[in-house]
Every structure is written in structure tokens, then in C-alpha cells.
N, CA, C and O of each residue as an XYZ file, in Angstrom:
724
protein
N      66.967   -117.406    -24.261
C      67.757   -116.435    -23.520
C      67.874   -116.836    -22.057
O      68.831   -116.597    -21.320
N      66.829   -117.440    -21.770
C      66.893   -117.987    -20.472
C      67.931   -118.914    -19.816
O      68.586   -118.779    -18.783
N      67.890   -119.741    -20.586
C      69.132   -120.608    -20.877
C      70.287   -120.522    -20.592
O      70.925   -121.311    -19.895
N      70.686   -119.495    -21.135
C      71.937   -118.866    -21.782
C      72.391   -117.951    -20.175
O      73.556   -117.681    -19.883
N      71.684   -117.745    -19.667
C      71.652   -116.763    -18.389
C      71.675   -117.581    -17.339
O      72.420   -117.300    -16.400
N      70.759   -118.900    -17.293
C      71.309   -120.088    -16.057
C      72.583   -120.842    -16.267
O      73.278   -121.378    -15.403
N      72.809   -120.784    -17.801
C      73.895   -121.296    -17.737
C      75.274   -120.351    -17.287
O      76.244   -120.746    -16.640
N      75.115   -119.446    -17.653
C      76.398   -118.248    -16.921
C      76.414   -118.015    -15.608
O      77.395   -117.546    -15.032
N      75.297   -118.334    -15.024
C      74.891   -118.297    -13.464
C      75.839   -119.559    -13.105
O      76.848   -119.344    -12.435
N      75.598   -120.599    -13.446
C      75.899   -121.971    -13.330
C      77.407   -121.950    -13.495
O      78.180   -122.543    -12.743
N      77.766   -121.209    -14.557
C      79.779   -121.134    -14.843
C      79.807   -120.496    -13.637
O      80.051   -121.260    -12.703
N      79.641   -119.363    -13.346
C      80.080   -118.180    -12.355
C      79.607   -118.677    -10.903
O      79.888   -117.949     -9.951
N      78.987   -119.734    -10.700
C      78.687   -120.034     -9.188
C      79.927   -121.156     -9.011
O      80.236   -121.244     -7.823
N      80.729   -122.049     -9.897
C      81.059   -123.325     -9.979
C      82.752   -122.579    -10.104
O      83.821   -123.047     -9.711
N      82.445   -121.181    -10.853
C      84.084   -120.642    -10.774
C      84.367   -120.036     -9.318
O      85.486   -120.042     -8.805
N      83.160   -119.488     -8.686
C      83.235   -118.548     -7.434
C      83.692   -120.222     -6.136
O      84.313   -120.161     -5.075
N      83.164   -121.321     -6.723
C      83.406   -122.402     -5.649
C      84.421   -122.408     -6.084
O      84.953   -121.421     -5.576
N      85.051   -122.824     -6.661
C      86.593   -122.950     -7.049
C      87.515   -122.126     -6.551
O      88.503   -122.544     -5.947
N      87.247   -120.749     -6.785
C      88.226   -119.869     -6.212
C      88.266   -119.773     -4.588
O      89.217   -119.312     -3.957
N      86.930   -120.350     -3.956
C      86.460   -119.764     -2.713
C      87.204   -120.996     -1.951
O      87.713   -120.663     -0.881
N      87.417   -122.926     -2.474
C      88.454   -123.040     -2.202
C      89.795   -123.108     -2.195
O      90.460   -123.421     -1.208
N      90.388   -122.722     -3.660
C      91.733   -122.614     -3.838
C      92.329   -121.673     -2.571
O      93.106   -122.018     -1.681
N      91.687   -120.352     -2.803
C      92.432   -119.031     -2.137
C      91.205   -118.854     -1.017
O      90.804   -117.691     -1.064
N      90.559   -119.565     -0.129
C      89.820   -119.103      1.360
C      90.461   -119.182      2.424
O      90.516   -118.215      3.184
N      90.724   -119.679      2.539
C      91.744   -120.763      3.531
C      93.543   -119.436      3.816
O      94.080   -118.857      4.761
N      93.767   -119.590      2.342
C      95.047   -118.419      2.424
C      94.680   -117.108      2.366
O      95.493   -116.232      2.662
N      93.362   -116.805      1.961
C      93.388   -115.471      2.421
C      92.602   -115.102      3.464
O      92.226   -113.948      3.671
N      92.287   -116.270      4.278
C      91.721   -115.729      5.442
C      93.039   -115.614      6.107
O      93.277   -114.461      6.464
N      93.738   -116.269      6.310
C      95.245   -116.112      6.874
C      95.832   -114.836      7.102
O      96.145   -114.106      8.042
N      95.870   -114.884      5.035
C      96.294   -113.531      5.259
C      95.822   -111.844      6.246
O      96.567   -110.994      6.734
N      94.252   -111.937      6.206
C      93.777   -110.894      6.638
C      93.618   -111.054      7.863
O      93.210   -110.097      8.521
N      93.847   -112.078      8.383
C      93.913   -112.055     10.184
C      95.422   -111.907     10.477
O      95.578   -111.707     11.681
N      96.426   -111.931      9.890
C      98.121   -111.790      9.865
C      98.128   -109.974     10.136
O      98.952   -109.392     10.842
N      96.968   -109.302      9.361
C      97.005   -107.944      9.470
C      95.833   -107.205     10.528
O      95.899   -106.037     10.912
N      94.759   -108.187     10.888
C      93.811   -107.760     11.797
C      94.032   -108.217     13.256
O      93.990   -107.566     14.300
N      94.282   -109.549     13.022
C      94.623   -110.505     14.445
C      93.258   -110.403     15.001
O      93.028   -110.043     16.156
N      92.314   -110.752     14.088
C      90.875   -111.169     14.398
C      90.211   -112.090     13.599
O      89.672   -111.700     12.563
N      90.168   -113.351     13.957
C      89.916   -114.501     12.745
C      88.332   -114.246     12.344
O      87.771   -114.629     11.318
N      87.939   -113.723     13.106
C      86.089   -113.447     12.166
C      86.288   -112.048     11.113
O      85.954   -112.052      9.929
N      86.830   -111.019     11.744
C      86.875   -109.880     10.705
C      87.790   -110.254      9.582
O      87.734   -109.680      8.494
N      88.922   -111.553      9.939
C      89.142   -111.425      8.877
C      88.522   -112.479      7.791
O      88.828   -112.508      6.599
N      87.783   -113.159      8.311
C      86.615   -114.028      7.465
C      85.512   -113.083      6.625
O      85.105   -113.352      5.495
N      85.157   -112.034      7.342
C      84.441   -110.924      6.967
C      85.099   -110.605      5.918
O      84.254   -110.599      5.024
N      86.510   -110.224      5.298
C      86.772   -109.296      4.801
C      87.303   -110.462      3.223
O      87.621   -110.098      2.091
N      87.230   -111.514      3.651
C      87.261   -112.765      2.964
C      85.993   -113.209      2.183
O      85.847   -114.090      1.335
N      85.359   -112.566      2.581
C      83.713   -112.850      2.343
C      83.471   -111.677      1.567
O      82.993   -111.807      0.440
N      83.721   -110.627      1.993
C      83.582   -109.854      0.807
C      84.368   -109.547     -0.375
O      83.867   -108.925     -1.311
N      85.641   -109.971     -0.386
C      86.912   -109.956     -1.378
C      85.683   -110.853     -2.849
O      85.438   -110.484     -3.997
N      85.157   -112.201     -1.971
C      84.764   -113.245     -2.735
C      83.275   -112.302     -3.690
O      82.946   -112.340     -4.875
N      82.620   -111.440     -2.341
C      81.374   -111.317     -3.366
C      81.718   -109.935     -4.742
O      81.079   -109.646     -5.754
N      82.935   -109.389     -4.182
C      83.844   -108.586     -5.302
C      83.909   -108.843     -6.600
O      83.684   -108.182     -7.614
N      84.486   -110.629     -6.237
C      85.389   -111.388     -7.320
C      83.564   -111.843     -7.793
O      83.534   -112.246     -8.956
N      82.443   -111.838     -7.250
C      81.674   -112.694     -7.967
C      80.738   -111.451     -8.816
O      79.964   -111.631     -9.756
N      81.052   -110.330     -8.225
C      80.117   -109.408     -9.010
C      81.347   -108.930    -10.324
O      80.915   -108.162    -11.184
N      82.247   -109.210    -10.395
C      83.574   -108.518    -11.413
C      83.721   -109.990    -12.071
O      84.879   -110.190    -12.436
N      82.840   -111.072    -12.315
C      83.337   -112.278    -12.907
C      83.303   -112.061    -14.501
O      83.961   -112.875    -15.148
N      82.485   -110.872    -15.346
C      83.004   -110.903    -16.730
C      84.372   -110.210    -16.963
O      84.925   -110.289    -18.060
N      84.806   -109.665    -16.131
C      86.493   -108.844    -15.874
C      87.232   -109.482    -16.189
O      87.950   -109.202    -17.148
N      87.354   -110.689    -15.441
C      88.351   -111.719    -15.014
C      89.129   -111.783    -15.952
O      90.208   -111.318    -15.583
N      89.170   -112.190    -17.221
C      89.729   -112.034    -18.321
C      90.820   -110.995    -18.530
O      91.845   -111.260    -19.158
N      90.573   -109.797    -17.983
C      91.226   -108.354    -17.957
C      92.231   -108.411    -16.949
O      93.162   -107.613    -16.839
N      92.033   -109.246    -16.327
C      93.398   -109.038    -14.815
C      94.182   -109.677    -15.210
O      93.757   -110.691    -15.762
N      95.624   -109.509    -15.179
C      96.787   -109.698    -15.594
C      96.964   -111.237    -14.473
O      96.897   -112.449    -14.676
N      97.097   -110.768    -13.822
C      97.038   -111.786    -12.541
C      96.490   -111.496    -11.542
O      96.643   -110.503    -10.831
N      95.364   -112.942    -11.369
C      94.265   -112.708    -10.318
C      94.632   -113.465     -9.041
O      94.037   -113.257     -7.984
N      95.620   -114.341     -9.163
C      96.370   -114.038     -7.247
C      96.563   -112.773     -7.028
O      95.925   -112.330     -6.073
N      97.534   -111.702     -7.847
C      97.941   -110.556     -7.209
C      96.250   -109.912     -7.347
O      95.706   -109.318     -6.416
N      95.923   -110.041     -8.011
C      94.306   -108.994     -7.707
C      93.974   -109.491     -6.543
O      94.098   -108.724     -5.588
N      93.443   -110.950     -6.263
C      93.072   -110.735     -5.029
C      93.576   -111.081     -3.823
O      92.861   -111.449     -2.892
N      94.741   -110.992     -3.769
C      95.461   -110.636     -2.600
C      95.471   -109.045     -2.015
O      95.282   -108.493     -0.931
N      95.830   -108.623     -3.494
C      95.788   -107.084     -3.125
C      94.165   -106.734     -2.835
O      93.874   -106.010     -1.882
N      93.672   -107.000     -3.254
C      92.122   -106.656     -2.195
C      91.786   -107.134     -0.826
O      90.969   -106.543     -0.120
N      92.400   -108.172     -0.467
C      92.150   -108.314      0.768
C      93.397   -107.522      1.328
O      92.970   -107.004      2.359
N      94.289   -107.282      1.223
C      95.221   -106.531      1.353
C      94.868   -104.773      2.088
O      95.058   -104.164      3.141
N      94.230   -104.539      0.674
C      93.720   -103.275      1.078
C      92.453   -102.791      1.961
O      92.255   -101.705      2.505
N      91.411   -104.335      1.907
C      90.366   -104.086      2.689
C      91.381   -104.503      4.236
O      90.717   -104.048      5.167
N      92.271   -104.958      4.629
C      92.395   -105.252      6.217
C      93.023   -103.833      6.374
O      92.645   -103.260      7.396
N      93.816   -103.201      5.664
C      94.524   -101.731      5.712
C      93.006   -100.712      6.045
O      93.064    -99.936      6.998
N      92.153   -100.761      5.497
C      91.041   -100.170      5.615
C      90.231   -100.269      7.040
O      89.702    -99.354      7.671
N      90.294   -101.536      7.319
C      89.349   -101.680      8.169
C      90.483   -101.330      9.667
O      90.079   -101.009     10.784
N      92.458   -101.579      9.097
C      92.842   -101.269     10.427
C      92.688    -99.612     10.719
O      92.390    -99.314     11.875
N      92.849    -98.638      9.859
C      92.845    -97.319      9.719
C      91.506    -96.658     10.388
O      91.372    -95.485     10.736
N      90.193    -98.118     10.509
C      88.959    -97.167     10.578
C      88.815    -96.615     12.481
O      89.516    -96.983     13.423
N      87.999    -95.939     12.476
C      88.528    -95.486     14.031
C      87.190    -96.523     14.912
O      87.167    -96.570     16.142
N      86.285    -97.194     14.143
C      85.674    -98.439     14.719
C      86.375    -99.789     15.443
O      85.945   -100.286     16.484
N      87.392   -100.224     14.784
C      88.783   -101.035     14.546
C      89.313   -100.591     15.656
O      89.567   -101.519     16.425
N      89.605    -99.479     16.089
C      90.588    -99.467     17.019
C      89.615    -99.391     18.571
O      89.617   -100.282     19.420
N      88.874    -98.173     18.642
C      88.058    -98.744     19.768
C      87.532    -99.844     19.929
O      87.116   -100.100     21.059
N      87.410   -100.667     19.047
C      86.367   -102.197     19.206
C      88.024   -103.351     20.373
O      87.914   -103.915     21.462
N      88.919   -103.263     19.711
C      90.201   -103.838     19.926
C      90.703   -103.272     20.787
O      91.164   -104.131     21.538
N      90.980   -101.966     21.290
C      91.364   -101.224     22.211
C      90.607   -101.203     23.675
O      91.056   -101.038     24.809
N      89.544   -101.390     23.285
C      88.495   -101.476     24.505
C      87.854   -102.990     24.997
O      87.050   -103.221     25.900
N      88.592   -104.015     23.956
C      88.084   -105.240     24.442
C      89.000   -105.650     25.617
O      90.076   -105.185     25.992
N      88.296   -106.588     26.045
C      88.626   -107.594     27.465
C      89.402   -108.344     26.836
O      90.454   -108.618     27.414
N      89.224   -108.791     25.790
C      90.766   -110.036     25.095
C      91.747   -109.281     24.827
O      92.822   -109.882     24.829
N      91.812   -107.929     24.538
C      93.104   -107.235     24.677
C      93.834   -107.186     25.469
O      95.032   -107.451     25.370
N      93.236   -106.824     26.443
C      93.960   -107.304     28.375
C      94.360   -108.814     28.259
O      95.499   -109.163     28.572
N      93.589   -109.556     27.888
C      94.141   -111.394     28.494
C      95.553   -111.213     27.248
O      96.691   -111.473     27.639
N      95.372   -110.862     26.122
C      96.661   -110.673     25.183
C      98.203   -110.225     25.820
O      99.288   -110.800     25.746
N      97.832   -109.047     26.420
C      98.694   -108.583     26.423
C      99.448   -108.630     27.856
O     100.609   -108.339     28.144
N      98.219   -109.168     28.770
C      98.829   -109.919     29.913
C      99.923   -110.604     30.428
O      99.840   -111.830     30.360
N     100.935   -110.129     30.930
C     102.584   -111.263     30.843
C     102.169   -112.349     31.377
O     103.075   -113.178     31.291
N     100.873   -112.957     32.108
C     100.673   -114.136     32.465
C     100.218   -114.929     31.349
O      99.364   -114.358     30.670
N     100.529   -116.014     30.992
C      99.829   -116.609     30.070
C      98.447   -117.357     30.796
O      98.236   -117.444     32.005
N      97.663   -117.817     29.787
C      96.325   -118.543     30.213
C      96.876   -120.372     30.391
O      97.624   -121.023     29.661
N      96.389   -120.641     31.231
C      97.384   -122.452     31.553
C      96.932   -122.751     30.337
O      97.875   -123.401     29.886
N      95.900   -122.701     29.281
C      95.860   -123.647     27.982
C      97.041   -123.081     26.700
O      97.781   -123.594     25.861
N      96.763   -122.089     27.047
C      97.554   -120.961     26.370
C      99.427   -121.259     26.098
O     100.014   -121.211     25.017
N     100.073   -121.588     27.596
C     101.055   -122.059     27.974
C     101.421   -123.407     27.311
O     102.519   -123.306     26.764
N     100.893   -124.592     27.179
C     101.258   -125.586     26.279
C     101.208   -125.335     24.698
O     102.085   -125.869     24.018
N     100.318   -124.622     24.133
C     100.061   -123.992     23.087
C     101.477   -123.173     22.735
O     101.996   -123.283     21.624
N     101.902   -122.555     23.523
C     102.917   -121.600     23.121
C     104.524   -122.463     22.856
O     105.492   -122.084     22.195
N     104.381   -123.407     23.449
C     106.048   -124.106     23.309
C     106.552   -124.846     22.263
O     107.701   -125.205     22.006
N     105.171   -125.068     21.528
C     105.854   -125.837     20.013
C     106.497   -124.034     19.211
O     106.011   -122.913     19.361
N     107.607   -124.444     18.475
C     107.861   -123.528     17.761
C     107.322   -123.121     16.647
O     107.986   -122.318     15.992
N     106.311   -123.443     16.246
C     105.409   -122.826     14.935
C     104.400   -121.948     16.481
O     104.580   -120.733     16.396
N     103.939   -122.132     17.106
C     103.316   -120.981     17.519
C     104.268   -119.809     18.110
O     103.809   -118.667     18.123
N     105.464   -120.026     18.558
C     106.538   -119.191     18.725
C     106.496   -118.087     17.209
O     106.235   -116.901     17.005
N     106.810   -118.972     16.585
C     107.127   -117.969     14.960
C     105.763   -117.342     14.668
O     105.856   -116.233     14.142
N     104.328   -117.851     14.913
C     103.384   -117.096     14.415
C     103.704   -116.086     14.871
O     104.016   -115.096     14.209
N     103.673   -116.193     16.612
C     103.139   -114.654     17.670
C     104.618   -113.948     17.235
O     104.511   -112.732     17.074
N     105.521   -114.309     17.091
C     106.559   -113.682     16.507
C     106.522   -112.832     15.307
O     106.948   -111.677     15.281
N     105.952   -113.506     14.234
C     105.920   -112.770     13.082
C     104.419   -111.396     13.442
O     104.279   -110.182     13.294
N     103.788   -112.282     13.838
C     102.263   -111.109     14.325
C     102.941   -109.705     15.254
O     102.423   -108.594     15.358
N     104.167   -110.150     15.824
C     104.635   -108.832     16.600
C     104.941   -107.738     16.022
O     104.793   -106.571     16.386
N     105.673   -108.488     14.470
C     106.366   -107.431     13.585
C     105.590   -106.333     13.317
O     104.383   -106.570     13.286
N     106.055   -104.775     13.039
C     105.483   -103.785     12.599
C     105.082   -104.161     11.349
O     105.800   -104.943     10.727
N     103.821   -103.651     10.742
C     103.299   -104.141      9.758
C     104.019   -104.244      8.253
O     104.154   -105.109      7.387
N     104.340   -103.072      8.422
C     105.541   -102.947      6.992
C     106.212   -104.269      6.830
O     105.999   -104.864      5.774
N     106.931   -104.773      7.649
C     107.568   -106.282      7.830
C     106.907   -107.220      7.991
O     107.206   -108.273      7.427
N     106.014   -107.140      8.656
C     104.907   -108.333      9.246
C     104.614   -108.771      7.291
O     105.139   -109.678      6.645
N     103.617   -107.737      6.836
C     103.251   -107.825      5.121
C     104.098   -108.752      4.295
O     103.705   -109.842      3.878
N     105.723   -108.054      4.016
C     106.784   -108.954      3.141
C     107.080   -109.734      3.483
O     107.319   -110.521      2.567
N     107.354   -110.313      4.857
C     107.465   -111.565      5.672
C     106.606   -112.589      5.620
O     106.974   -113.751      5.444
N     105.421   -112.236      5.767
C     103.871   -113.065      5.388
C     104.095   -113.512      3.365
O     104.256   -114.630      2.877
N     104.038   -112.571      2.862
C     103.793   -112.672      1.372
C     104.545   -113.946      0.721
O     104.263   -114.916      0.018
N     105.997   -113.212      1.555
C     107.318   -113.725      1.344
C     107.322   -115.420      1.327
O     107.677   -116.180      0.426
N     106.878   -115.663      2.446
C     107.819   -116.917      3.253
C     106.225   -117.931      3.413
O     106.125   -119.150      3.269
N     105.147   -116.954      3.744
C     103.970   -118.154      3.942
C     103.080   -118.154      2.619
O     102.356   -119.090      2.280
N     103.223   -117.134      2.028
C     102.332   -117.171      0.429
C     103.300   -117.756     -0.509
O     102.954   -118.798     -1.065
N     104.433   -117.269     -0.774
C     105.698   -117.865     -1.494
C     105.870   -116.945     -2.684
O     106.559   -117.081     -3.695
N     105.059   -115.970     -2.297
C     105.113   -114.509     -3.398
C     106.542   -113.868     -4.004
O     107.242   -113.090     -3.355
N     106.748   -114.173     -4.900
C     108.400   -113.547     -5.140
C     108.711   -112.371     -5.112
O     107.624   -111.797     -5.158
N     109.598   -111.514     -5.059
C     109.522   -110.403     -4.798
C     108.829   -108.993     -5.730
O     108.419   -107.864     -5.460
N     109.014   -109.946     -7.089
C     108.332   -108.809     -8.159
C     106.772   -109.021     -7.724
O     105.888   -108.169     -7.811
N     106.645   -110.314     -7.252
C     105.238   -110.256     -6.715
C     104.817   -109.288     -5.720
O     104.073   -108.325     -5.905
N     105.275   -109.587     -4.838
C     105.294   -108.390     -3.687
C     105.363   -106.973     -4.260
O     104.340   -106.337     -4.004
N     106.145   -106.399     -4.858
C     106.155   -105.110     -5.457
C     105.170   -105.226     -6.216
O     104.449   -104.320     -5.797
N     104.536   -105.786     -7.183
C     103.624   -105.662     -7.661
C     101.785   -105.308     -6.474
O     100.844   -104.533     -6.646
N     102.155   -106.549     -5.181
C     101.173   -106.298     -4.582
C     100.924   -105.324     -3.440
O      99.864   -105.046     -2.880
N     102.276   -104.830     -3.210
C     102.138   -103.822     -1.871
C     102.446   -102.016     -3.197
O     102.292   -100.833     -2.893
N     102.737   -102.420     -4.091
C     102.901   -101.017     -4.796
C     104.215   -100.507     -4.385
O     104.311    -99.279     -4.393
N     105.538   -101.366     -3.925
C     106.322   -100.681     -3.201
C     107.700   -100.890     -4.455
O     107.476   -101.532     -5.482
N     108.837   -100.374     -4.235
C     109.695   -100.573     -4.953
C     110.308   -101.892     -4.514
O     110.172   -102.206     -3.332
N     111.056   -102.804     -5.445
C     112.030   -103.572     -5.027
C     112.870   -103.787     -4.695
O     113.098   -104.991     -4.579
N     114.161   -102.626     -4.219
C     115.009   -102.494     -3.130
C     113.946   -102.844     -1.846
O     113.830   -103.754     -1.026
N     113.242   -101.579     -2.164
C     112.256   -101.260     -0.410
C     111.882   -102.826      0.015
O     111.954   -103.006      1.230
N     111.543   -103.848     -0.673
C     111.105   -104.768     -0.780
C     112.052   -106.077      0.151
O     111.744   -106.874      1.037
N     113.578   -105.704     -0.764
C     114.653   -106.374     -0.353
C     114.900   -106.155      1.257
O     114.966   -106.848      2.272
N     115.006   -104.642      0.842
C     115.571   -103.588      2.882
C     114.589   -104.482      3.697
O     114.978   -105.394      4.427
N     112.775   -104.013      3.438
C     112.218   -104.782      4.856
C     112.227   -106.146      5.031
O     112.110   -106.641      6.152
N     112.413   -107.105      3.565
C     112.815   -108.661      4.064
C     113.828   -108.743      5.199
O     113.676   -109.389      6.236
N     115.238   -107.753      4.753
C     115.800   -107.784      5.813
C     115.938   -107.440      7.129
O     116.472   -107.966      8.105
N     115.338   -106.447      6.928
C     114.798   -105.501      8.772
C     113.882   -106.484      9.232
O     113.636   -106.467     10.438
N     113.209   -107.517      8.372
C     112.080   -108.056      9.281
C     112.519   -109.327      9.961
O     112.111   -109.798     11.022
N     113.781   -109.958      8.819
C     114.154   -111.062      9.594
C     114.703   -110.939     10.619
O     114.706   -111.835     11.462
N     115.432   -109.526     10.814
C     116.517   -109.132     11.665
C     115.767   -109.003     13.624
O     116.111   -109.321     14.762
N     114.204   -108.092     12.671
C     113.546   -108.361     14.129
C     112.806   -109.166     14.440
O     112.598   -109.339     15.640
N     112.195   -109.889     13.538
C     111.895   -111.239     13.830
C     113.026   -111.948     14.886
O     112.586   -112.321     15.973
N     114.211   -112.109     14.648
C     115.320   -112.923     14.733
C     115.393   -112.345     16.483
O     115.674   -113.312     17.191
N     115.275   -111.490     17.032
C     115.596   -110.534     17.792
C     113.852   -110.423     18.576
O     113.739   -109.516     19.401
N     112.794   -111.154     18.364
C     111.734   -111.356     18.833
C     111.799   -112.554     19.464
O     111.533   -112.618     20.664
N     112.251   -113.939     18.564
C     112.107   -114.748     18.764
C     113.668   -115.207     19.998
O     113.690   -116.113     20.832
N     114.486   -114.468     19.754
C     115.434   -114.808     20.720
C     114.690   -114.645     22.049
O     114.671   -115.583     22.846
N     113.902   -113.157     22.390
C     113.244   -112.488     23.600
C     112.351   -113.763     24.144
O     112.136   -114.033     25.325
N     111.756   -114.677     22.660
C     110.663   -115.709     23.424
C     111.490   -116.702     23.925
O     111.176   -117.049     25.063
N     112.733   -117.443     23.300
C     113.628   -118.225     23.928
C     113.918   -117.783     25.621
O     113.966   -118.503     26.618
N     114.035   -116.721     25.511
C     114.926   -116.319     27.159
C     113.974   -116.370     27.509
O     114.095   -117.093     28.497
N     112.732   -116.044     27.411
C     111.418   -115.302     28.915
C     110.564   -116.869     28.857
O     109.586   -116.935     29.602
N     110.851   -117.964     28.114
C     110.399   -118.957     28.440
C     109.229   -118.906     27.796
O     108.824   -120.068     27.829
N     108.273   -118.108     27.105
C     107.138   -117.957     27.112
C     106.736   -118.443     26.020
O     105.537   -118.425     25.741
């Protein structure tokens, strides 16, 4: 019996490495796209994983385990933005001020002129509703039944904010063209 129990230890540690690098990397992404804090959202990455390692006889039962665990990290960054810890911790920090500062930081300033960091801070501006289908959309490559499947939303609604988001995306990124920044 012993056996039989290191060896399931042994599947389930070798499946948890596997998954931890297929999807770590993209779903830490993802949960800092919704926190804009790369440790909380490592945190929340870290626990998605010890989720997936305590639910490993399940696995079998999930229809699809990208959308499972997307939608858990999904719902843990929704959680942790809603908590009222989250907002005083972010609200009251000193990097909130250097953020939101119209001066940029001189390292900051070379950093900002390639256009992939243009489009990040661009897409990070979007209201979240858009920021979400925009992210899913375009950097996960989630199709749209995917998306409805992972935000719970309908697929018009789905279609509308692709488009409201490119629209202000489009209308963000013009603002970074003119102000130079």
C-alpha cells in the first residue's frame, strides 16, 4: 500500500511540475494584468497551483482545465481586488504616487518608447471589463466561446466589450503618441 501511495505522490508532484510550467508564466501575467502587482500576483499563482494540487483526483471531471484554471485565477485577483486590504495597501503606497506622477522616472522614460510597453500601460489603463476580454482575447488567444465560458458573460456582451475596448484602447494609445510619454 505504501507503494501505491509514493507512487501517486510521484504522478501528482511530476503533473503539478508540468502544469506549474506550461501555465506559470501565463498566469502570472494574467493576475498582475488585473492586480498590477507582480508579487500578489505570484501569490495568487501559487495558490491557484496548491488548488490544482489538492483537486488532482478531479482533474478527470473538468471539462477543460485551461478554462478551470484561468477562471480561478481569474476569480482569486477579482477577490483580492474587491478586498478593502487591496485597496488601502495600493492606495496608500508611495509607488502609487511615483505611478501616477506625470513625470516619468529617467529609467522609466527609455522603457516607455518601445511600443510593446506603450500597449502594455495602455491595455493596463483599460477599465477592467475590457482590460479582461482584451487580455484573454489577444494575449491568451482565448476564443470567444472561451471567454464566455471563462468570464460567465454572454457572447454578444463578449463581442460589444472587444469592441469598446479596442475603441479605447485605440483612443489611449493615440493620448500616449501626442504627450510623448
Amino acid at each position: 500500500m505504501r507503494k501505491v501511495k509514493n507512487a501517486e505522490n510521484s504522478d501528482r508532484d511530476a503533473w503539478l511540475e508540468t502544469i506549474m510550467d506550461e501555465y506559470g508564466e501565463r498566469l502570472t501575467k494574467l493576475a498582475y494584468n488585473y492586480l498590477k502587482d507582480w508579487s500578489m500576483a505570484e501569490d495568487i499563482v501559487q495558490e491557484v497551483f496548491v488548488t490544482c494540487f489538492r483537486h488532482y483526483e478531479k482533474i478527470d471531471e473538468i471539462l477543460s482545465f485551461k478554462a478551470w484554471i484561468y477562471r480561478l485565477v481569474i476569480n482569486r485577483a477579482k477577490d483580492v481586488l474587491k478586498s478593502s486590504a487591496f485597496k488601502r495597501v495600493v492606495m496608500n503606497s508611495s509607488l502609487f504616487s511615483i505611478f501616477t506622477s506625470q513625470e516619468p522616472l529617467p529609467e522609466m522614460s527609455l522603457v516607455k518608447r518601445s511600443e510593446e510597453e506603450i500597449l502594455s500601460r495602455s491595455v493596463l489603463d483599460l477599465p477592467i471589463k475590457y482590460r479582461e476580454v482584451i487580455i484573454l482575447y489577444y494575449y491568451e488567444d482565448c476564443s470567444n466561446d472561451e471567454i464566455q465560458g471563462l468570464l460567465g458573460v454572454n457572447g454578444n456582451t463578449i463581442k460589444t466589450r472587444l469592441n469598446r475596448g479596442r475603441g479605447k484602447l485605440k483612443k489611449i494609445m493615440e493620448r500616449w503618441e501626442q504627450d510623448g510619454t
